[in-house]
N, C-alpha and C positions, 0 to 999 in steps of 0.2 A: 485523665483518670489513671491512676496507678494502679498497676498491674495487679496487686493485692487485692485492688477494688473488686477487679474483673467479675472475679470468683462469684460478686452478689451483683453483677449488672444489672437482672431483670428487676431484683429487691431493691435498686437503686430508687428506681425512678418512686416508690413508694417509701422510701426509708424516712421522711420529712414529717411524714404524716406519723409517725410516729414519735418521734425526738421533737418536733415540733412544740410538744407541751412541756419541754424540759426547761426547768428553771434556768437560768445562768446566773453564775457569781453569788448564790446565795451562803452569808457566811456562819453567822458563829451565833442565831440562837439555840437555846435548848431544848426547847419544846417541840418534838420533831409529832408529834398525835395530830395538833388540831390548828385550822387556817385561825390567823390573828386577826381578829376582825379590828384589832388597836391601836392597827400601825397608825402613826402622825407622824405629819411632818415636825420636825424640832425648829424653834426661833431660825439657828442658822439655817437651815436646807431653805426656810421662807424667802429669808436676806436674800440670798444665794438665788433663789428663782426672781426678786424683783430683780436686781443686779442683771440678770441676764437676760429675761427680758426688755430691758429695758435697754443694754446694747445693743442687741439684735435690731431692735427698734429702731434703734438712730444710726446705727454703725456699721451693718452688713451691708456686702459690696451692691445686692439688689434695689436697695432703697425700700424696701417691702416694709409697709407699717403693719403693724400688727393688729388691725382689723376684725371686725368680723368676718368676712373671706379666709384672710389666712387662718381667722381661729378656728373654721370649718375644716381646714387644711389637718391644722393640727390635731384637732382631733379625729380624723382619719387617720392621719400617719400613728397616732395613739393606741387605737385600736388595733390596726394591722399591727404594730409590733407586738401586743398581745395574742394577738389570735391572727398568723399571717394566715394562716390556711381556711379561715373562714369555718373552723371546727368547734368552737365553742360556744361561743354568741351566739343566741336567735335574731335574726329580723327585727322581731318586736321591740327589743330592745337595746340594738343600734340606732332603730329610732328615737326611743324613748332619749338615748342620750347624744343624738343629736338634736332634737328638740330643747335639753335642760339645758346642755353645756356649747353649743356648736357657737353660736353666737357669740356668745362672751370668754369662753375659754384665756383669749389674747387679753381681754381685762383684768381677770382672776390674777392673771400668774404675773404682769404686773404689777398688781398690787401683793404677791405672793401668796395668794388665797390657792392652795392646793386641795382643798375637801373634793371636787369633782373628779379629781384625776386618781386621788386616795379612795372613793368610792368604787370606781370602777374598777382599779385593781385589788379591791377586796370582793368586787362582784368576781373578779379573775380569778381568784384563789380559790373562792366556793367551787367555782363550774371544773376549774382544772380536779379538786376535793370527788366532787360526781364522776370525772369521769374515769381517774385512778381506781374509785372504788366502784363503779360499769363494770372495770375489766376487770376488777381483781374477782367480782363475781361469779362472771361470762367464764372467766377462767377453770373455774372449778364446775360447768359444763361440758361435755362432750360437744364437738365443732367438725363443720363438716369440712374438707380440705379439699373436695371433690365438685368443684360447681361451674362446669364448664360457659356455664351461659351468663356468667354474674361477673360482672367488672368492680374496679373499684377507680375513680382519677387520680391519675396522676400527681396532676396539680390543681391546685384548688383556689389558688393566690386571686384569680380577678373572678371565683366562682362565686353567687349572692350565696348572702348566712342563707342557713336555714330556717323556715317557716317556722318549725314548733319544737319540741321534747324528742315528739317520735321519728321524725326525719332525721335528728340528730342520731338518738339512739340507734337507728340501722346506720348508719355511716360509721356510728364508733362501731357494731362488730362488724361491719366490713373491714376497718381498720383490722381489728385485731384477728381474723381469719387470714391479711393478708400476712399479716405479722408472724402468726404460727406457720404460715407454707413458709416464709424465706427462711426461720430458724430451723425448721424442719429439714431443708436443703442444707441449712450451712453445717447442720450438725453431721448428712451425711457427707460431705465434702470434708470438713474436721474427720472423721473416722477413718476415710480414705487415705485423706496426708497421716496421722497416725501408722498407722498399717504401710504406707509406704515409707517412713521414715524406721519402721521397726527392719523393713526387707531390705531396705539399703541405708543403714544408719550416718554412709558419709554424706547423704545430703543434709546434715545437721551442722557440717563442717564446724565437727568442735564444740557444738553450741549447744546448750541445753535447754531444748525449745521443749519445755513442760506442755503438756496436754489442757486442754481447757474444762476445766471442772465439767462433771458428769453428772449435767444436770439435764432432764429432756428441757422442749423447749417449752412448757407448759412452767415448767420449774422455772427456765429460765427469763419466762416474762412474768409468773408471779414476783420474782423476788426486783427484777426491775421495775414494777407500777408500784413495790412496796418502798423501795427506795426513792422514787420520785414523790409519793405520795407524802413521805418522812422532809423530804427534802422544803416542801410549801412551807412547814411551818419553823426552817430556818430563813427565810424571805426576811429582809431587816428594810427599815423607812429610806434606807439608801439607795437599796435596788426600785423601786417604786419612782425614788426620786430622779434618779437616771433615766429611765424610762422616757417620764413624761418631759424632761427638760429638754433628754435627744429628738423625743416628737418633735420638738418647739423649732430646735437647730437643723434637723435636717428636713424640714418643710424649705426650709429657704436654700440649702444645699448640702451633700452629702458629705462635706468634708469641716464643717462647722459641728462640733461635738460636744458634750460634757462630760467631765469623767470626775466619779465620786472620789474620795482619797486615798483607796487602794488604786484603784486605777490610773491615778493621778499620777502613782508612782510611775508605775507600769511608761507611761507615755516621756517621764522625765529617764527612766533610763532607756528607750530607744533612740533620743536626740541627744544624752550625752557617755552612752556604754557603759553605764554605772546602775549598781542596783544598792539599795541597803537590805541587806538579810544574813543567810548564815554561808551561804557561798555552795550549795547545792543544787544538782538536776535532779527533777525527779520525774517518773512515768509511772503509769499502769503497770501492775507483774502480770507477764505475760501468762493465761491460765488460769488468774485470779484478780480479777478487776476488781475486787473487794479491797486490797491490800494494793498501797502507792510507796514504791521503794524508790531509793537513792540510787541514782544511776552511775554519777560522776561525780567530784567533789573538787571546788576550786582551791587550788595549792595557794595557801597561805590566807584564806579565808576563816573566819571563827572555826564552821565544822574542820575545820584541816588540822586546826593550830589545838584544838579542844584533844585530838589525838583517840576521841571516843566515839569517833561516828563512821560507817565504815562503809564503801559500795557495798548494795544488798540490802542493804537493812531497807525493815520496813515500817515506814512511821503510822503510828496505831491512836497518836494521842498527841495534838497540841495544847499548848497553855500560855499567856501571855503572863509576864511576870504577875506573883501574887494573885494569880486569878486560877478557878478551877480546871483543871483538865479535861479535853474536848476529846472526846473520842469520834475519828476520822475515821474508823473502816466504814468501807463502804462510800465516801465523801471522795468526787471526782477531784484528780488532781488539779485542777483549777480555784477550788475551794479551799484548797492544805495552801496553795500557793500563797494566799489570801494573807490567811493566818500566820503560818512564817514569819513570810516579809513586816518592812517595821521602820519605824527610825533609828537610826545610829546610837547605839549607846544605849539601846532599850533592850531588856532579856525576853527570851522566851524559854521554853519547856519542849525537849521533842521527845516523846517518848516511841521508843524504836524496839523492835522486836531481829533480830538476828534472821535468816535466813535457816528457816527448818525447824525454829524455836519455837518451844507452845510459846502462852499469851503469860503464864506465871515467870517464866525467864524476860517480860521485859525489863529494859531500863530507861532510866530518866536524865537525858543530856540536859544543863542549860547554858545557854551559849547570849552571848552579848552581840546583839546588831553588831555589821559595821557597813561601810562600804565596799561593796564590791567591785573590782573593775575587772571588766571584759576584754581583757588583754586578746584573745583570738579571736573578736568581733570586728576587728580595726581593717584597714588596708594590708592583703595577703600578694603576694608577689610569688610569682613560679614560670620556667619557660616551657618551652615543650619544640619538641621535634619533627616534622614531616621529614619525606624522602622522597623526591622526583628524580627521575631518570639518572636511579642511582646515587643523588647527594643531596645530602643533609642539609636544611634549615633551620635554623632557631628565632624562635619567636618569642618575646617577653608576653605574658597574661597579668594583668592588675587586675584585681577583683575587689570591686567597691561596694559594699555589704549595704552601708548607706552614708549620704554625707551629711556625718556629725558632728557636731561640735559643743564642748561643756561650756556653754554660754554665761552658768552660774558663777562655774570657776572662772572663768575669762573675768567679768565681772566684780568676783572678789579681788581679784589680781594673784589669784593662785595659780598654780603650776595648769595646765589644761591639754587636753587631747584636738586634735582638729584635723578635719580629713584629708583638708587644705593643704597644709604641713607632711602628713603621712603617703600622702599621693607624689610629694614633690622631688621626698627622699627614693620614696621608690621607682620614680621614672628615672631619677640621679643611677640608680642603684641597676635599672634594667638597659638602658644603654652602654652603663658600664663594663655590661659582658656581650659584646657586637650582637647584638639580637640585629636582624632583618625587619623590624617591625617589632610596634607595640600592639596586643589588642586589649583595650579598657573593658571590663565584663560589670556591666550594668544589668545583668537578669535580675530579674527579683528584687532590684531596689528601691524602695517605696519613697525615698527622696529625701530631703533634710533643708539645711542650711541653705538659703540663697545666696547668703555671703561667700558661704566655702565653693560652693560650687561656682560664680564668679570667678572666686581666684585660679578655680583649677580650668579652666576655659584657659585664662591668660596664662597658663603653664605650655599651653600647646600650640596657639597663635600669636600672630604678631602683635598684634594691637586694636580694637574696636572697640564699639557695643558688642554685650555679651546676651542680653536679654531685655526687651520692655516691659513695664509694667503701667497697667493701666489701672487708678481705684474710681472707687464708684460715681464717684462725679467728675468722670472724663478726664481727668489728669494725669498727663503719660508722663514717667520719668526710665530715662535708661541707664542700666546696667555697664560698666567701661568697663575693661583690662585694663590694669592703674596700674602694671609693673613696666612702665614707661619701653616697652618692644621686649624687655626679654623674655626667653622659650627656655624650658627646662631640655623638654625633648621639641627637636624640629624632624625627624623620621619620619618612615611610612608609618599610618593609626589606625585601626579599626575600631569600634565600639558596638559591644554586642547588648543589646536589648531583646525585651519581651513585652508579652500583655501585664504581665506586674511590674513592668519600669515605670515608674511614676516622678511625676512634679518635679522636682531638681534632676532627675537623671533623663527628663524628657529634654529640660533648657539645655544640658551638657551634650545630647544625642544632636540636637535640633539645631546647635550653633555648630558644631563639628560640619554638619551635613549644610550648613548654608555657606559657612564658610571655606566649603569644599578642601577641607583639612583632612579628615577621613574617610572611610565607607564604615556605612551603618548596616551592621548586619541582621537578620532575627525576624520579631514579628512585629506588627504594630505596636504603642505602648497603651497604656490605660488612660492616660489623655487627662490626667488632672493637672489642667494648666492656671490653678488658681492658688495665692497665697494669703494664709492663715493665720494673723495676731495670736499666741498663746497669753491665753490671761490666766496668770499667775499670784491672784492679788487678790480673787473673788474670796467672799466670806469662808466658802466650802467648797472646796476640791478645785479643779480647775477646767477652763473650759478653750477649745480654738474656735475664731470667728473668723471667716469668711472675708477680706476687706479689699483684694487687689487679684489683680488677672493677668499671667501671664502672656506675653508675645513675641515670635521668634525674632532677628533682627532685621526677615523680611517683610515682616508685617502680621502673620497666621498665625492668630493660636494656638498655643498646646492641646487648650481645652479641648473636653469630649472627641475631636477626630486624633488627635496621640500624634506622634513621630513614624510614618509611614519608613519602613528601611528599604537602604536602596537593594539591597539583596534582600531576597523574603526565604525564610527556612521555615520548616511544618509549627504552626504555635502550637504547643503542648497541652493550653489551659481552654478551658469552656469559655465562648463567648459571652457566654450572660455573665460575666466578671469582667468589671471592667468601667469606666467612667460611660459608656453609651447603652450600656443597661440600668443605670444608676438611676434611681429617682430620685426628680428636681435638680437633673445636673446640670448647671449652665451650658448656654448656647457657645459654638462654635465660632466667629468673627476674626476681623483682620482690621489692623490701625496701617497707617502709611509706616513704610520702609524705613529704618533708620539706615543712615549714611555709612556705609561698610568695604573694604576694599576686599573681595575673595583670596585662600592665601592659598588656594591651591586648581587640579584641573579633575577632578574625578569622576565628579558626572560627567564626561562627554566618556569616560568610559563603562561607567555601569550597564549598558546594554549587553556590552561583549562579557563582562563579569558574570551578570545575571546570566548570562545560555551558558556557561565554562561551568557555575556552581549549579544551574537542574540537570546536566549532563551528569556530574558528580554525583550530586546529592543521590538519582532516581539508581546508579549503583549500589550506593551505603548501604549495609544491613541493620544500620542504626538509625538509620533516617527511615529503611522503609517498613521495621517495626513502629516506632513514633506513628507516622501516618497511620499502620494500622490499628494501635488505639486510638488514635483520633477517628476514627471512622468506626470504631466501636462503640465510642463514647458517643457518637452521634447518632447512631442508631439508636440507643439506648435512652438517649435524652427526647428523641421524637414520638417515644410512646407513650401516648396520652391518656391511655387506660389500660388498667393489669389485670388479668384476669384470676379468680378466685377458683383456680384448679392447678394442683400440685403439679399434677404429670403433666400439665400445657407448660408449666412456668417451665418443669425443669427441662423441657425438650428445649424452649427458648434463650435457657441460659447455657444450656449443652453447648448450643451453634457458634454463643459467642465466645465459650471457652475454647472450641476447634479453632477458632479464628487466630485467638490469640498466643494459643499453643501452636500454631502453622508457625506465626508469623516470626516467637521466639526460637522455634526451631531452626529455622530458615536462618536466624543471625548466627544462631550459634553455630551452624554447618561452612556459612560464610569465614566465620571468626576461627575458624578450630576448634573447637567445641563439640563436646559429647550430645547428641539431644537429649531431648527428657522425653520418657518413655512414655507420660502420662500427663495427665492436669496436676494430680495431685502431686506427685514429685517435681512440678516447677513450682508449685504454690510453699512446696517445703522447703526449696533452694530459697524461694524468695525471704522466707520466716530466716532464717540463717542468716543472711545475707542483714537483712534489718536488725536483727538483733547484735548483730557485731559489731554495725555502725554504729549503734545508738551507743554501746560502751564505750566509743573513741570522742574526744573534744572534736569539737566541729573544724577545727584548723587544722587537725588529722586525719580526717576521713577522706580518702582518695574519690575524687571525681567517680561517677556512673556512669559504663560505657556510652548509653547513650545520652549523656550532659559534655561529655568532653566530646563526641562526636559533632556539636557545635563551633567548641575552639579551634578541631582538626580542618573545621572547613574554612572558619575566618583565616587559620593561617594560609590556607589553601589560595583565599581570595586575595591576599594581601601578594604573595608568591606570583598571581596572577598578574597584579597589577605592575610589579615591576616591573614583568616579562612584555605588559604591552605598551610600559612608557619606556621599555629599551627598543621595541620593534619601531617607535613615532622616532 
């Protein structure tokens, strides 16, 4: 949980049940009044559903026919994506449409017959229509905030629908009672940081963190049930169509997908660092979540090169060429993203408002797609320093974002990016300046290329298998190092992973650590040790299937149990994230050893590492804040019901705010650091602090005390290891 979070711990554990009805990705109709009862599938989205059903069928790695069984499946996993929390639906008619559709579901959508899944998502849009227009009623009653003996659940995820109307009915204004105490809190918490930010203005450092519109919170949840409620009848046959398709794919496993063809896009530039659109970031204006401004803008991109768009602005109005203007206030930035983006060579319309300007000073940019490339997405390279007993260290850090590669361009036989290539230069480039050691920083990499990540295994050992792969009908082929023994770098390695290191960064953790090449540092990984065919060919949009399974070169899979590190530091992230939370994640197994010669001796010292870095680490005032969010956040996640009285909440979110104000106090008393006098002046430090990074590119924004407090230790452990293969 991030510190920001903190503030609404107690409102956490309920916050779902409220965003829970929120539409996602809905894009570009007009009719924002009334639910469409019209939606149909078009010829292709039909194509497009036999197509993939009909792979799934024969082609995913489970062998799973698509039966009546699984079509029960699917239709389960159907409904819970519309209604995970069990808030909409009655009883009655979960049956009802497990009765018409349960059975044949897996028939229909081979044959592409979508009417049953199109019905039920227009039964979705009514009840979501009820229950926007419940609160927007309930809202213009007086509510009691005071009800020490009335709970509301937490979670609701494996709780039965409810029986009737009226059961529902009291749940939604339980919902919304609980809704009014958290905004109630937050607004007095927002007036507090106000008021401390007026008494001592330098915790703004610089920044001009505007106040959040002054609306009570009555206001502030009419005008969001009116924009949710606006937002249904932008719902297009695409989102519908994803929906039920991803039912289809993640019954069988969670990493088999469909994505409609905005999102298509989305998936093709995170495996090749390439977007098409106008070369802009953009967020929420802080104080006005109505209006989505321009944060950053990529040098030499259309917005760049157009000379008229400018950080600030705020886009008020898109337009695809020759098409009407879309007015976006109020449209989460998620949805502008939508709209934007585009193919190459195609215009749009951005109609942008200045910073401070009324709405009659807007103007109307138009700008030509093009390709963008993510030049500070790529492999970043930096060393850093410790100090033991008086002298200096240097340690190379690579930090591998993901491993990507432009497969299209490779393909075409155009010019291409590859992480492969970009990892090879920079370990050229990090020995070059006598670093003591490399450490590979694999946090947060969601994985990529199995090819690139191959080559870069053989960058750092001598020569073997580098990973197995098993597909569905028992056929194991392995992975080699094919640069016939050479090493770019042969030094001391670390490799730093987490709970979000996934799939290729788990094979690259997993061979280092078998191969006894390096120490793996961090926490578990996410454990998706399976590989995914991208099809790229379907009538509509694109979708990844499921067909082969990853295995270390000892035998154990990636899968579900992850890359356990030989040193463990505090994980940062909630365990229900993660491949063993996952529904429908494949099993955990092991094939026979492939033939491997170890290229190093590290395990026989990991035990002495392991006691040397919890000696360290239980010192650090950066490790032993970590902990203490993690120990908040877990408080916080085991209450299973919230109670429907202000003054209980706010005493319960007081405890966790003292907790967490000890804890940052305490680093910064360690660190040299001033403390903060209060909650609210470290919540205002923190808004400063966010706000500043978000104006810097992401290849400028300096590490987070406690994110580099990781690196500080891998060098530590690396330092370590020298010192006890000088003592042997």
């Amino acid at each position: 949980m991030k510190l920001q979070t903190i503030a609404c711990a107690v409102a956490i554990a309920t916050g779902s049940l409220f965003f829970t009805h929120t539409i996602n990705q809905a894009m570009a109709e007009t009719n924002p009044t009334s639910v469409s009862q019209s939606i149909h599938p078009t010829q292709e989205q039909a194509l497009v559903t036999r197509q993939l059903a009909t792979l799934i069928n024969r082609q995913h790695y489970l062998n799973m026919r698509l039966d009546a069984n699984t079509s029960n499946r699917i239709l389960n996993m159907y409904i819970d994506s519309l209604d995970p929390e069990h808030t909409l639906f009655l009883a009655p008619e979960i049956e009802k449409y497990k009765k018409q559709y349960g059975a044949t579901l897996g028939a229909s959508l081979k044959a592409g017959d979508l009417s049953g899944p199109y019905a039920i998502h227009a039964h979705y849009r009514e009840r979501l229509k009820e229950f926007y227009t419940f609160m927007l009623a309930e809202l213009k009653k007086p509510q009691n905030l005071n009800q020490p003996h009335q709970y509301i659940d937490a979670d609701r995820e494996k709780a039965p629908f409810f029986a009737n109307k009226a059961e529902l009915d009291d749940y939604w204004h339980k919902m919304l009672v609980s809704q009014l105490i958290n905004l109630n809190i937050s607004k007095q918490e927002d007036q507090a940081k106000q008021k401390a930010l007026k008494d001592d203005p330098s915790l703004a450092n610089g920044q001009n963190l505007a106040s959040p519109e002054d609306l009570t919170p009555v206001q502030m949840l009419t005008k969001r049930y009116t924009r949710q409620l606006e937002r249904i009848g932008r719902v297009k046959s695409d989102d519908v169509l994803e929906r039920i398709l991803n039912a289809m794919t993640l019954t069988y496993d969670p990493h088999s997908n469909y994505f409609p063809p905005v999102d298509a896009m989305e998936l093709n530039r995170q495996t090749t660092l390439q977007l098409e659109g106008i070369g802009v970031s953009i967020r929420p204006e802080r104080g006005n979540e109505d209006y989505t401004k321009i944060e950053t803008i990529v040098d030499g991109g259309p917005a760049s090169k157009s000379g008229q768009v400018k950080s600030g602005d705020r886009i008020v109005g898109v337009a695809q060429d020759g098409d009407k203007m879309v007015d976006v206030v109020g449209w989460p930035s998620s949805e502008i993203v939508g709209l934007i983006r585009g193919k190459r060579g195609t215009k749009v319309a951005v109609k942008l408002l200045a910073s401070g300007a009324s709405m009659n000073q807007a103007r109307v940019v138009t700008l030509t797609r093009d390709v963008i490339q993510e030049e500070d997405a790529g492999v970043r390279t930096r060393t850093v320093e410790i100090t033991r007993n008086g002298q200096k260290h240097k340690f190379g850090v690579l930090e591998i974002p993901s491993f990507y590669l432009n497969y299209r361009a490779r393909r075409a036989g155009t010019e291409y990016r590859s992480v492969a290539e970009d990892t090879n230069k920079a370990l050229q480039s990090l020995a070059a300046q006598n670093v003591e050691g490399i450490i590979i920083d694999l946090r947060n990499n969601p994985g990529g290329s199995l090819e690139e990540v191959a080559k870069m295994i053989g960058q750092v050992i001598k020569e073997g298998p580098v990973v197995q792969i098993r597909d569905g009908n028992g056929n194991v082929s392995v992975f080699q190092d094919t640069d016939g023994g050479a090493q770019t770098y042969t030094g001391p390695l670390a490799v730093m992973i987490n709970l979000a290191s996934a799939s290729a960064s788990e094979i690259y953790s997993a061979a280092i650590q078998d191969y006894d090449r390096g120490v793996v540092i961090g926490s578990t990984t996410t454990g998706k040790g399976t590989a995914q065919v991208q099809l790229d060919s379907l009538a509509y949009g694109q979708a990844t299937l499921t067909q082969r399974k990853f295995y270390r070169v000892t035998g154990g899979s990636t899968q579900n149990k992850g890359v356990v590190p030989d040193i463990k530091l505090v994980d940062i992230y909630d365990e229900e994230f993660g491949e063993r939370k996952a529904k429908n994640a494949l099993k955990w197994d092991t094939i026979p050893t492939a033939p491997f010669k170890r290229d190093g001796e590290i395990q026989k010292y990991v035990p002495q590492l392991s006691v040397l870095s919890q000696k360290r680490v239980a010192q650090d005032p950066q490790f032993q804040l970590l902990e203490t969010r993690k120990a908040i956040t877990q408080e916080s996640k085991e209450q299973k019901k919230v109670v429907l009285d202000i003054e209980q909440r706010k005493a319960e979110l007081n405890a966790l705010e003292l907790k967490s104000l000890q804890a940052e106090n305490t680093r910064r008393q360690a660190t040299g650091q001033k403390p903060f006098l209060n909650w609210e002046s470290y919540q205002a430090s923190l808004d400063a602090l966010a706000e500043s990074r978000a104006k810097m590119k992401a290849n400028q924004r300096p590490a987070l005390p406690e994110e580099e407090a990781f690196v500080t230790e891998s060098a530590n452990v690396l330092l370590d290891l020298a010192n006890l293969k000088k003592a042997n």
